[in-house]
N, C-alpha and C positions, 0 to 999 in steps of 0.2 A: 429410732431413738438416737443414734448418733447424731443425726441429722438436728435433730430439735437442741441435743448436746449442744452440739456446733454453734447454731445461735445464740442460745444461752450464753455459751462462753465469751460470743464476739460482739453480742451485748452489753456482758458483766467486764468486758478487757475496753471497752468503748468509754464507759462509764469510769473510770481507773484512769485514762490514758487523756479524758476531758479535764478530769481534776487535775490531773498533774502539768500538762499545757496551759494550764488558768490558774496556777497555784495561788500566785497574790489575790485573784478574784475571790479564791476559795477561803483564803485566810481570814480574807474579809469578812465574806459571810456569815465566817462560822463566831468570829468574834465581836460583832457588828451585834448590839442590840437591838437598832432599826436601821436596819440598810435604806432606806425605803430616805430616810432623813439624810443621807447619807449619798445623793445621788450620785454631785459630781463626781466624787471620788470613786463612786462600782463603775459610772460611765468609764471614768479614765480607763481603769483596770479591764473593762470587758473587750477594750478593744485586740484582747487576744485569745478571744471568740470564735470571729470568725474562720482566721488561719482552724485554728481546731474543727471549727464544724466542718472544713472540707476533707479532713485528717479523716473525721465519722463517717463523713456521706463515702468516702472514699473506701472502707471499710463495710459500710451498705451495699455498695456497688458489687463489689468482690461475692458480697455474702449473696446476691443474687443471678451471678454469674456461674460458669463454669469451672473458674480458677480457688484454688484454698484459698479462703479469706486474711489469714495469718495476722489477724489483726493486727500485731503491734507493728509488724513491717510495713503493713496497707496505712496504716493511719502518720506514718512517716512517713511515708512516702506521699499522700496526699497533701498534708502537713508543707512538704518541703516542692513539692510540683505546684503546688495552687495558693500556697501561701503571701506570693505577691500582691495577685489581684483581690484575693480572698483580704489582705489588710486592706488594703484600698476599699472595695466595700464595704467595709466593720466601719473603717472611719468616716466614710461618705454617711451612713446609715446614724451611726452614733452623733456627727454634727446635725443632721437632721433631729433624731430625739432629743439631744440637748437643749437647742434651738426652742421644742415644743416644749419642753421641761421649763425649761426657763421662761418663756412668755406666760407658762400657765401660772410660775409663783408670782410673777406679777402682776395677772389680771387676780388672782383670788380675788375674795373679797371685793372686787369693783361690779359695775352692772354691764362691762362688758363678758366677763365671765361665763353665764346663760350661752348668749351667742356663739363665742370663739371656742368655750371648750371641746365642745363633737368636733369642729371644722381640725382643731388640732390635735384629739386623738383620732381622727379617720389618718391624717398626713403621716404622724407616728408609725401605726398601723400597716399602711399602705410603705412605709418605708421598709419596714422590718421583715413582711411579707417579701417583696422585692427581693432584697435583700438573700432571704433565706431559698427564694426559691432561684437565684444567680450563681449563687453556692452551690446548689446541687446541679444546676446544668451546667457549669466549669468540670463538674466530677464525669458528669454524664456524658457532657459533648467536648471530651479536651479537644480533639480536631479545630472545632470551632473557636471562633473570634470572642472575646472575653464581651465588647463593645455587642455582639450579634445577640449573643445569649441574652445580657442586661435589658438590650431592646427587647426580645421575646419575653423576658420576665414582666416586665414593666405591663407588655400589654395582656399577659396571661393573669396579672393580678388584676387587673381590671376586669376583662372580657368574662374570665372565668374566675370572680369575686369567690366563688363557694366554694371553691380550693384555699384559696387565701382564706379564708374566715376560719374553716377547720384546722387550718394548719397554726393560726394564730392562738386559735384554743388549745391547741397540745399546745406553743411552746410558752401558752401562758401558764396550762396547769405547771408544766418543769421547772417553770422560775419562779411560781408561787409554792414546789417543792423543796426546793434548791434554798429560798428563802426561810419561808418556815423554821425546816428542819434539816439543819446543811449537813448533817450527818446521813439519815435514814434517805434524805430527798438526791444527794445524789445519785443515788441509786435507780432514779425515775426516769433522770433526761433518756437516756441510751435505749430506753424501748421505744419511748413518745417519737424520737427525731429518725428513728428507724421508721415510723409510719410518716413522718415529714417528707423525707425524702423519697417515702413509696408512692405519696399524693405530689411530689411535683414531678415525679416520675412516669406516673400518669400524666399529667396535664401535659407535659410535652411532648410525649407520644400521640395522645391524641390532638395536638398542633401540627405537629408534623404530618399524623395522616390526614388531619384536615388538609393540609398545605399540597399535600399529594394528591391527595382529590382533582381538588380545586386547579392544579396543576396539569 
């Protein structure tokens, strides 16, 4: 019982501690009658995301470890250890769906549309994935090379697409929650990206034992 206490709490303290790293995002949302219309402007804003997710994954880590999770310390302290490259991803990531945002209000309505729209939400997609699962091996693998990780992501989203796909559909349901109902919905991300980072947790474990194998 303690135990299940404990994640509860470093869930529900995860969930608190995302809002308030994304406050402007947050304001947005909740006053935002269609965010959805409203792109560039949550773009701009979410690019203080990513820093935050590594604050989470950082906070996940802990919670699967040996050591007390202490969230609020874990999530500053990931926050402020991986918050560099962790922006630098968020913005890499965000010119990428921009990019596809914006080609797409352009082609609407044309007869290119049909064609290009899949080719641009796979690229989306495929960025955010990436993206999300770099995040978590920065948390995973601080030893390692930021540049080493991104490569291993890049080709685990590919290689092993059905990690990506799942992991896309949590952090679609969380931002179809978060939009929705930005009161009741934030309350959702912090369980969904706790199994994010348990799926790309796995995927690199078993890279690595592949890599040891093979080795």
């Amino acid at each position: 019982m303690e135990s299940m206490f404990g994640y509860a709490y470093a869930i529900l303290m995860v969930d608190l501690l995302l809002v308030l790293a994304n406050l402007p995002l947050a304001v947005l949302l909740f006053v935002s009658h269609d965010a959805l219309q409203a792109w560039p402007t949550v773009l701009l804003l979410s690019l203080t995301l990513a820093p935050s997710l590594a604050g989470a994954f950082e906070v996940f880590r802990r919670l699967r470890g040996d050591e007390p999770p202490r969230p609020f310390a874990a999530f500053w302290h990931g926050y402020r250890a991986r918050g560099a490259p962790a922006a630098l991803l968020g913005l890499i990531t965000a010119l990428v769906i921009g990019f596809v945002l914006y080609d797409g209000a352009i082609l609407t309505g044309t007869v290119w549309a049909p064609l290009l729209a899949p080719t641009l939400a796979v690229v989306a997609a495929w960025a955010l994935a990436t993206c999300t699962s770099t995040l978590a091996g920065i948390v995973l693998y601080p030893q390692a090379s930021v540049r080493a990780i991104a490569k291993a992501a890049v080709y685990l989203s590919v290689r092993r697409w059905y990690f990506s796909v799942f992991a896309l559909a949590l952090l679609g349901i969380s931002a179809a929650a978060v939009i929705v109902q930005p009161v009741l919905g934030a309350l959702v991300p912090g369980l969904l990206l706790y199994v994010v980072f348990t799926n790309a947790e796995f995927a690199f474990r078993r890279a690595v034992e592949a890599e040891s194998v093979a080795g």
